[in-house]
C-alpha positions in Angstrom: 175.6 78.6 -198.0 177.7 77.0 -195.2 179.8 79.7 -195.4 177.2 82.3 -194.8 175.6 80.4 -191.8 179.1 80.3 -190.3 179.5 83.8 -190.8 176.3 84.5 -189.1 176.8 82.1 -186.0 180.8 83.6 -185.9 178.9 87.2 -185.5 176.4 86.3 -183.1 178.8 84.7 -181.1 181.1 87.4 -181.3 178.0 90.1 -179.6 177.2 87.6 -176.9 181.0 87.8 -175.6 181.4 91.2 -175.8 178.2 91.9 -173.7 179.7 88.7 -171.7 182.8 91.0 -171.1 181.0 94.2 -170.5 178.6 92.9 -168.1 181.7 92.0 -165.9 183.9 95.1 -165.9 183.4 98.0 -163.7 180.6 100.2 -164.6 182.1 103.4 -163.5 185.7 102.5 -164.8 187.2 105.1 -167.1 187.1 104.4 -170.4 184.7 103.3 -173.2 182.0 101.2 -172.6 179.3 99.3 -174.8 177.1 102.3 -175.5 178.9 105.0 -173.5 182.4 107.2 -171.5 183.4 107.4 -168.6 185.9 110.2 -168.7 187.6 112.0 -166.2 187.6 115.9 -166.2 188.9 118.7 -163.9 189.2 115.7 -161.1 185.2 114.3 -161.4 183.7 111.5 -163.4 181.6 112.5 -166.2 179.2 110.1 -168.0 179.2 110.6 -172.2 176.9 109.3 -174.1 175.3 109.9 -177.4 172.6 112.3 -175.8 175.0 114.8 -173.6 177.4 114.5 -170.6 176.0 113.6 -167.2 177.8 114.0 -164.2 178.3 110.7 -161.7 177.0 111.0 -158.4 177.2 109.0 -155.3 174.1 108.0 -153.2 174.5 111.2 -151.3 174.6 113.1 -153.8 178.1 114.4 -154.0 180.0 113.9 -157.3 182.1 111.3 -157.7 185.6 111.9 -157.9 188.6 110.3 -160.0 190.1 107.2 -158.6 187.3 106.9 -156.1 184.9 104.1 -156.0 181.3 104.9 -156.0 179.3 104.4 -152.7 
């Protein structure tokens, strides 16, 4: 019984630093994410989830290219 309840607390423990840790990276920084990509293809970052590919945009409206910062 201890064992199990230690189990559970090690796992819960273990979610709430990895969403610690993903709330502090760089959303638009190329690699994998909690629940999604970023990948970068023919020199513009792509968004890749389970539902399709979305290109990234910046607030103008141009697409965002690779090694650029979003703005």
């Amino acid at each position: 019984m201890r064992s199990m309840l230690f189990l559970i607390l090690l796992a819960f423990g273990l979610t709430f630093l990895g969403i610690y840790c993903e709330s502090k990276k760089d959303p638009y920084e190329i690699g994998m994410h909690w629940d999604y990509n970023i990948v970068c293809e023919n020199g513009f970052i792509f968004k890749q989830n389970r539902y399709g590919i979305i290109q990234v945009l910046n607030s103008d409206g141009t697409p965002l290219k690779c090694g650029e910062k979003i703005y």
